[in-house]
C-alpha positions as CSV (number, residue, x, y, z in Angstrom):
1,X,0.0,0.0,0.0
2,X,1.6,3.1,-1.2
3,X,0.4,5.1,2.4
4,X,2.6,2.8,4.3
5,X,5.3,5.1,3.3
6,X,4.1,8.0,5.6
7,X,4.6,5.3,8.7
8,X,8.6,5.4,8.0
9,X,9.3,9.1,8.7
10,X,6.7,10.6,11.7
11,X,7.7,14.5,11.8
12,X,5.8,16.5,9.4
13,X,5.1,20.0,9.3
14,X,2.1,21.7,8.2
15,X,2.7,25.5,6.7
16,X,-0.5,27.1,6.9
17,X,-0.5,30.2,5.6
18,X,-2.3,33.0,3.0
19,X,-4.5,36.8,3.3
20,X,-6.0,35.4,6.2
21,X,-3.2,36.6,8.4
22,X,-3.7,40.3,7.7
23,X,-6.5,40.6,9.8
24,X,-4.3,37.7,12.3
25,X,-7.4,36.4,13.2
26,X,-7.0,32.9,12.3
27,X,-7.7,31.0,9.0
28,X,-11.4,30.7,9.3
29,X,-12.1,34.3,9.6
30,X,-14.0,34.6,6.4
31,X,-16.4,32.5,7.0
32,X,-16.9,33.2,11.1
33,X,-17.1,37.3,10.1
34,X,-19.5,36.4,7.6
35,X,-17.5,38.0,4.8
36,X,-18.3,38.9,1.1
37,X,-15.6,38.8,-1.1
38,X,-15.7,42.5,-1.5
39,X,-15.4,42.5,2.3
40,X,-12.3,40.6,2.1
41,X,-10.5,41.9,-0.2
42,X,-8.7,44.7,1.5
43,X,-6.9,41.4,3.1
44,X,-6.1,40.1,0.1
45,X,-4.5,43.3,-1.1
46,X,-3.0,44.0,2.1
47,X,-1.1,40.5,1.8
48,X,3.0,41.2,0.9
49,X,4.9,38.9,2.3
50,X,8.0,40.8,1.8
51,X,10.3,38.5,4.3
52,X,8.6,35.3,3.3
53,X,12.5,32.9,3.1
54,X,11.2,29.5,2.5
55,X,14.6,28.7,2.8
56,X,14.8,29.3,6.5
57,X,11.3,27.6,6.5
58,X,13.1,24.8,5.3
59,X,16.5,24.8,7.4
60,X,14.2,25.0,10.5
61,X,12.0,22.1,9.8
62,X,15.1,20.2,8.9
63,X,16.4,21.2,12.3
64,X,13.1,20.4,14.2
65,X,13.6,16.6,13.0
66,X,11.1,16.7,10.6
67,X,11.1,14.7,6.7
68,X,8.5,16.4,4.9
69,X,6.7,19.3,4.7
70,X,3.1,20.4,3.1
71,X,2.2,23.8,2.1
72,X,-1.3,25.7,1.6
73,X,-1.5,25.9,-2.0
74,X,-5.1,27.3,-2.1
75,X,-7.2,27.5,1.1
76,X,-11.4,27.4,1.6
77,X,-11.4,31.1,0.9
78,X,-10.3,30.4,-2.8
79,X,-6.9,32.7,-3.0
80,X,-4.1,30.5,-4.8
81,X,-0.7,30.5,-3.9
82,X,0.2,29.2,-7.0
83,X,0.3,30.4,-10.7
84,X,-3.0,29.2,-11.6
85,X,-4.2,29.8,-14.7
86,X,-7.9,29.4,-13.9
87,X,-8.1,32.4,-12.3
88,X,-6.5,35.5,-11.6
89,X,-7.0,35.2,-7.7
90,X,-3.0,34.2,-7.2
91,X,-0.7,35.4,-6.0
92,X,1.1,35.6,-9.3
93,X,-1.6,38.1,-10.1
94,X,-1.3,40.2,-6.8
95,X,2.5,40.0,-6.3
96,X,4.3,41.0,-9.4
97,X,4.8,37.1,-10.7
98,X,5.3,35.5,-7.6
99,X,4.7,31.9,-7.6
100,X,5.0,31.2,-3.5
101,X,4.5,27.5,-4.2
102,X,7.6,27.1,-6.6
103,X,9.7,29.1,-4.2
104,X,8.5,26.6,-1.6
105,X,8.8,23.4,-3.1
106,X,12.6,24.4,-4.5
107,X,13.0,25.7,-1.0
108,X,12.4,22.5,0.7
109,X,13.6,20.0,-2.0
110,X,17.1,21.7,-1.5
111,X,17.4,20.6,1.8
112,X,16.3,17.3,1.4
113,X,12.7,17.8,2.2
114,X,10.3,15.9,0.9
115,X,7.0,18.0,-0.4
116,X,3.6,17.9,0.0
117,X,0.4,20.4,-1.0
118,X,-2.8,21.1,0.8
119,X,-5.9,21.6,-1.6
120,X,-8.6,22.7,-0.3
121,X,-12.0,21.4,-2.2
122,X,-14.0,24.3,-1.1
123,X,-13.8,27.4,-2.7
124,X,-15.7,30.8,-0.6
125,X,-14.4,32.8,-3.7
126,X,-15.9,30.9,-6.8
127,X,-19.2,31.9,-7.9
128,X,-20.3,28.8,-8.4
129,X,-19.5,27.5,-5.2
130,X,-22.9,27.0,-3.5
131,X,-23.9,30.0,-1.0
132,X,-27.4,30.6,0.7
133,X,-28.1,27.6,2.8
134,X,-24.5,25.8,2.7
135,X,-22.9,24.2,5.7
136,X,-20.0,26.7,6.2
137,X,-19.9,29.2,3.3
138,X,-19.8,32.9,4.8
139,X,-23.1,34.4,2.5
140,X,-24.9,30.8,3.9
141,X,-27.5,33.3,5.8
142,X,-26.9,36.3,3.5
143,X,-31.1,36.7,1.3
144,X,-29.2,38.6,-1.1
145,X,-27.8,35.3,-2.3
146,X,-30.9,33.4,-1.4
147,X,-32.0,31.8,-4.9
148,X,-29.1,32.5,-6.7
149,X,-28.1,29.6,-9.2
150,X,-25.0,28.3,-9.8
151,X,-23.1,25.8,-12.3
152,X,-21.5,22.9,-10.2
153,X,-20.0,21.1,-13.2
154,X,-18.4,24.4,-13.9
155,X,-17.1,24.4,-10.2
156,X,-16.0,20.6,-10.4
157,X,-14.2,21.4,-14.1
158,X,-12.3,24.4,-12.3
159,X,-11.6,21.8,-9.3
160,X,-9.8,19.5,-11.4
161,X,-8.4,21.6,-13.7
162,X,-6.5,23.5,-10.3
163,X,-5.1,19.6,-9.3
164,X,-4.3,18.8,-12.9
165,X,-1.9,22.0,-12.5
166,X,-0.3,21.6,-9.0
167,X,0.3,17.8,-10.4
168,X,1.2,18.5,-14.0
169,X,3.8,22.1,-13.4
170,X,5.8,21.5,-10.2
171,X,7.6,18.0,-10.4
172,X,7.5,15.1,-8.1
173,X,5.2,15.5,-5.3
174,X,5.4,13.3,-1.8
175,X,1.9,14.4,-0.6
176,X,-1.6,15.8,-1.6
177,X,-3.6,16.7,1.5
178,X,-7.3,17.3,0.1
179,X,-9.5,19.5,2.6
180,X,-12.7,19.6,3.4
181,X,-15.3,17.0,3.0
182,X,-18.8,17.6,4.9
183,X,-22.5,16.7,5.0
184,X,-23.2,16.0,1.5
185,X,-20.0,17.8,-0.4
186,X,-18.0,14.5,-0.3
187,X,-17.1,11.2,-2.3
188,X,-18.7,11.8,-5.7
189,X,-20.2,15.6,-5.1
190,X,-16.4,15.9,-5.6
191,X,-16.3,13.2,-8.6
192,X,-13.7,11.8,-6.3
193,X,-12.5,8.7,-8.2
194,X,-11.7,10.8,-11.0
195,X,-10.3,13.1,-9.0
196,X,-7.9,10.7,-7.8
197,X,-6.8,8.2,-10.6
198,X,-5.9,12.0,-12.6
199,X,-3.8,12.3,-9.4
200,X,-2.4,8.9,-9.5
201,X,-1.5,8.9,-13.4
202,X,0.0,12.5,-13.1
203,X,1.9,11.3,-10.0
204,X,2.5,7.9,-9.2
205,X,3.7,6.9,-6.0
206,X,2.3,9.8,-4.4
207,X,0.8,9.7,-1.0
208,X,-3.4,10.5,-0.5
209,X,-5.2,11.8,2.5
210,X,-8.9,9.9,2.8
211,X,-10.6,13.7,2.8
212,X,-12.4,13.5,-0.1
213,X,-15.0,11.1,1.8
214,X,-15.3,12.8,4.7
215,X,-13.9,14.6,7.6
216,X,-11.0,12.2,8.2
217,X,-11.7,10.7,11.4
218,X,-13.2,7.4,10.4
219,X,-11.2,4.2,9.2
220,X,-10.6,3.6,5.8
221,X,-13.0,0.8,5.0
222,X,-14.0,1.2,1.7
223,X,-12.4,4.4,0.8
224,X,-8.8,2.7,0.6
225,X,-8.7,3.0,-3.0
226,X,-9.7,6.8,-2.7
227,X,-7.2,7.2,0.1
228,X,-3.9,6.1,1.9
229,X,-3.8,7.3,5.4
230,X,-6.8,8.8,7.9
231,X,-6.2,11.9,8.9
232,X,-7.5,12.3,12.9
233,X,-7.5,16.3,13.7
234,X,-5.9,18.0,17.0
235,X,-6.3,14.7,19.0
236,X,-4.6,11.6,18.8
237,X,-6.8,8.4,18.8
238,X,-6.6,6.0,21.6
239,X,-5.2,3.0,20.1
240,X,-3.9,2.0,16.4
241,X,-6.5,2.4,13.6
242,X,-8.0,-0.2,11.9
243,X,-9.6,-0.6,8.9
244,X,-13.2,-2.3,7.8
245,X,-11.7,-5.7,7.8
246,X,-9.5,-5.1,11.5
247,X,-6.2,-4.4,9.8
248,X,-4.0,-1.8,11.0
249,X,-3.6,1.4,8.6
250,X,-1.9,4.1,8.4
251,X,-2.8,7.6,10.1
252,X,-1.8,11.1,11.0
253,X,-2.6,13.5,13.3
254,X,-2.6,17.2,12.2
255,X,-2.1,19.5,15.1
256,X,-1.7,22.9,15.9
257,X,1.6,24.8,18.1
258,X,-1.5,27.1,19.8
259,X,-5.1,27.1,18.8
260,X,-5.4,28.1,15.2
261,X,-3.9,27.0,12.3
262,X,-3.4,30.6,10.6
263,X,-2.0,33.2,12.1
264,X,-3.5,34.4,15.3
265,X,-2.5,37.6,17.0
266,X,-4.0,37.2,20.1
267,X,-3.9,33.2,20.6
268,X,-0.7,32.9,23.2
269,X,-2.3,29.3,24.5
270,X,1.5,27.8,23.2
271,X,1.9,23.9,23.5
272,X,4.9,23.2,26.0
273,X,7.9,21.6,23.5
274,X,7.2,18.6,25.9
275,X,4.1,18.2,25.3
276,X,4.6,18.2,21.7
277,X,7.3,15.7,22.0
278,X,4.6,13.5,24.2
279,X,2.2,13.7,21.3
280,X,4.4,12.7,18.6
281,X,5.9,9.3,20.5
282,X,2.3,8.7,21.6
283,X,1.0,8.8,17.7
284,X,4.3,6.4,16.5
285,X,3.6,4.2,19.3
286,X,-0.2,3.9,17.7
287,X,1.3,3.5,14.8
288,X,1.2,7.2,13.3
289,X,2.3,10.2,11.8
290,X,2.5,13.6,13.5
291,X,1.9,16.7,11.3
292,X,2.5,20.0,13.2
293,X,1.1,22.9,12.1
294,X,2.7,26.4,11.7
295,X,0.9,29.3,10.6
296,X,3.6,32.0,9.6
297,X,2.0,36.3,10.0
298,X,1.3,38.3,6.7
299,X,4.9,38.9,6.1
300,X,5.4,35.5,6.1
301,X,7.8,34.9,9.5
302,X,7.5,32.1,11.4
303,X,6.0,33.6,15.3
304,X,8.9,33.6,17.3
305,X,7.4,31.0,20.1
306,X,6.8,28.2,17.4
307,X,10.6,28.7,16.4
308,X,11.7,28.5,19.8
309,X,8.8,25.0,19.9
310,X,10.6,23.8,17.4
311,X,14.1,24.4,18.0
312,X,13.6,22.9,21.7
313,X,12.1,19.3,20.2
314,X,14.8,19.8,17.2
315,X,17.4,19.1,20.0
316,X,15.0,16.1,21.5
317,X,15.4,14.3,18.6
318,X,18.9,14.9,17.7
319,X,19.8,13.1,20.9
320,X,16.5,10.3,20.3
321,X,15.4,10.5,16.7
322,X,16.2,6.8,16.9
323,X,13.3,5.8,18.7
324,X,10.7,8.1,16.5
325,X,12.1,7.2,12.7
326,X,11.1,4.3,11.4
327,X,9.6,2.9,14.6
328,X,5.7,2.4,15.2
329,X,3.6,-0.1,18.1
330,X,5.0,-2.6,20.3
331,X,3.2,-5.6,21.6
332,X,3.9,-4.5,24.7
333,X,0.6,-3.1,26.6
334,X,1.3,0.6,27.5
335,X,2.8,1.0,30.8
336,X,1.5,3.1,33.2
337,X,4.9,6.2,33.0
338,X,4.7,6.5,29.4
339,X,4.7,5.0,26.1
340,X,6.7,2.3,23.9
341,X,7.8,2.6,20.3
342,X,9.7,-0.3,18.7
343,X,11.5,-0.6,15.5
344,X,12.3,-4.3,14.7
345,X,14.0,-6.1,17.7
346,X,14.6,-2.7,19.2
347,X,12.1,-1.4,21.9
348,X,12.2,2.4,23.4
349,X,11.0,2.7,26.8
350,X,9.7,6.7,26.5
351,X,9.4,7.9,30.0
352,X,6.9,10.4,30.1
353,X,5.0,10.0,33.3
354,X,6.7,10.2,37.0
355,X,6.8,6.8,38.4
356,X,8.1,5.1,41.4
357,X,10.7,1.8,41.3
358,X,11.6,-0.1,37.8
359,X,10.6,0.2,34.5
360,X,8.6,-3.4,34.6
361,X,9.6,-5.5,31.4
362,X,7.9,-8.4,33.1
363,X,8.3,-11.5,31.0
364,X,11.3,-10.3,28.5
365,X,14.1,-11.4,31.3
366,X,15.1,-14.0,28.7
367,X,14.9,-11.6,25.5
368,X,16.5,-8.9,26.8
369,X,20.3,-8.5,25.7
370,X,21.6,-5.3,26.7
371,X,19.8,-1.8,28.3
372,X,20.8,1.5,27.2
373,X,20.3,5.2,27.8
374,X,19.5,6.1,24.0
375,X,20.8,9.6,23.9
376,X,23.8,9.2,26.0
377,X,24.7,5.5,25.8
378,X,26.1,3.7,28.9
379,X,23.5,0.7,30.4
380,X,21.6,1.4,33.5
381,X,21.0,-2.5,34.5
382,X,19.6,-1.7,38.1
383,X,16.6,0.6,36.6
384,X,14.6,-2.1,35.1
385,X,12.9,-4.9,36.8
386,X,11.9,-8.1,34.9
């Protein structure tokens, strides 16, 4: 199965970014302000990310431990960080050429990142995107758009004419992470297998999100062929996922470093570097992938806390990357202090909890051939009781 890739290399990050951090209210606020297009487009011409370096986006993801990246490429609110030519809402049109996902897929590619996209399927901006009465479009209560028609199949043609570029123009892609599926807009709305064998023919090998049949956070069951991982969503489930038929599948968890995933001003409610480094051993030893968000401001720098967040687990797993890369469940029942990953005979007691006497291996007294302190080395014999 081509998703078990994602299940070899755990640290991800998420780059979340567009107009939406003008007003730094967070990536939604379109749609929670209840805002027209005209309403929104003083953000949009606002947006100039004059220090945007995706360079030093990639150095410091390198340095945070992570293997891949994905990128925004067009958000719910329609704006395209690409050079699209279905539309002039790019950022090609609005800054002077610029094509912010080239920069960032050369930028990452040069350091040995692999490269993902995030699509989202929903479009706020297109006219014939459905309005009055929709689940989450902003006009959904507006009566001046009560009645108004509009031509899905030239919606769906604009749709898949937008993947056929981002999978036709920029080279080998690792990842497309499709966003959002809800109430009826899902599976076929989307004509979702065609969607995806034109994804699979422009790039084969490449690694599918199951969000084209709905939110995410069920198993894969019959949507395998439409997807290649589950994507749970700032949570991490309580045990390894499990398919229609009880066998184990591939997942990530997508996670934010505060509240939002775009840039928010006023959200300061920071996740402790620990407590990220807790959540990304507890998702490989489920068997997952950890995607971290960031959500770099309207000049495109990264906050200054999720630097120093990621800087702080960058040195975790310089000194214990072994136990995260590569590694996924044990058969071992979780102990009470923490968690265990394993990667073939190798098993990583992560101590996460305080706890009181020996790490209990009970039963493994015969297995066991040496103990060691992963990121320093010498054994510690008298800390684990069999």
């Amino acid at each position: 199965m081509v998703g078990a890739a994602a299940l070899a290399q755990p640290a991800k990050t998420d780059l979340a970014w567009w107009a939406y951090a003008v007003p730094a209210r967070g990536e939604w606020v379109k749609n929670n302000e209840r805002l027209t297009n005209e309403a929104y487009q003083r953000y949009v011409d606002m947006f100039n990310p004059t220090d945007y370096n995706p360079r030093e986006w990639a150095r410091l993801a390198k340095a945070a431990g992570m293997k891949y990246a994905v990128m925004t490429a067009k958000h719910h609110d329609g704006y395209c960080l690409f050079d699209s030519k279905l539309t002039n809402y790019t950022s090609a049109k609005y800054l002077q050429g610029r094509d912010l996902v080239r920069e960032y897929l050369d930028a990452f590619r040069a350091e040995g990142l692999r490269v993902g996209l995030y699509y989202s399927v929903i479009d706020w901006h297109h006219p014939d995107y459905p309005h009055y009465g929709d689940q989450h479009h902003p006009q959904r209560d507006d009566e001046a758009f009560k009645g108004k028609q509009h031509q899905w199949d030239t919606y769906l043609q604009y749709l898949h004419g937008q993947v056929r570029e981002l999978t036709t123009n920029y080279g080998k892609l690792d990842i497309m992470w499709f966003d959002f599926s809800y109430g009826p807009m899902k599976g076929e709305k989307w004509k979702a297998k065609e969607l995806v064998d034109m994804v699979r023919k422009n790039q084969p090998g490449i690694i599918l999100n199951n969000r084209l049949m709905g939110d995410g956070a069920g198993n894969l069951g019959d949507a395998s062929a439409l997807g290649d991982f589950e994507t749970p969503e700032q949570g991490v489930p309580d045990e390894p996922r499990r398919n229609a038929q009880g066998q184990l599948t591939p997942w990530e968890t997508c996670l934010t470093l505060n509240n939002h995933w775009g840039y928010h001003a006023n959200d300061h409610d920071w996740k402790s570097p620990e407590l990220v480094v807790h959540t990304l051993v507890n998702c490989v030893s489920k068997g997952g992938n950890l995607l971290l968000n960031v959500g770099p401001d309207a000049r495109g720098q990264i906050p200054p806390q999720s630097v120093a967040i990621l800087q702080a687990v960058g040195q975790w797993m310089q000194r214990n990357g072994a136990s995260i890369y590569g590694c996924g469940p044990s058969p071992l029942a979780k102990p009470d202090w923490g968690r265990f990953t394993q990667r073939g005979n190798k098993l990583y007691a992560h101590l996460m909890h305080p706890h009181i006497g020996h790490i209990n291996l009970k039963g493994y007294q015969d297995k066991v051939l040496n103990v060691k302190v992963l990121a320093c080395g010498p054994a510690r014999p008298h800390r684990y009781g069999f």
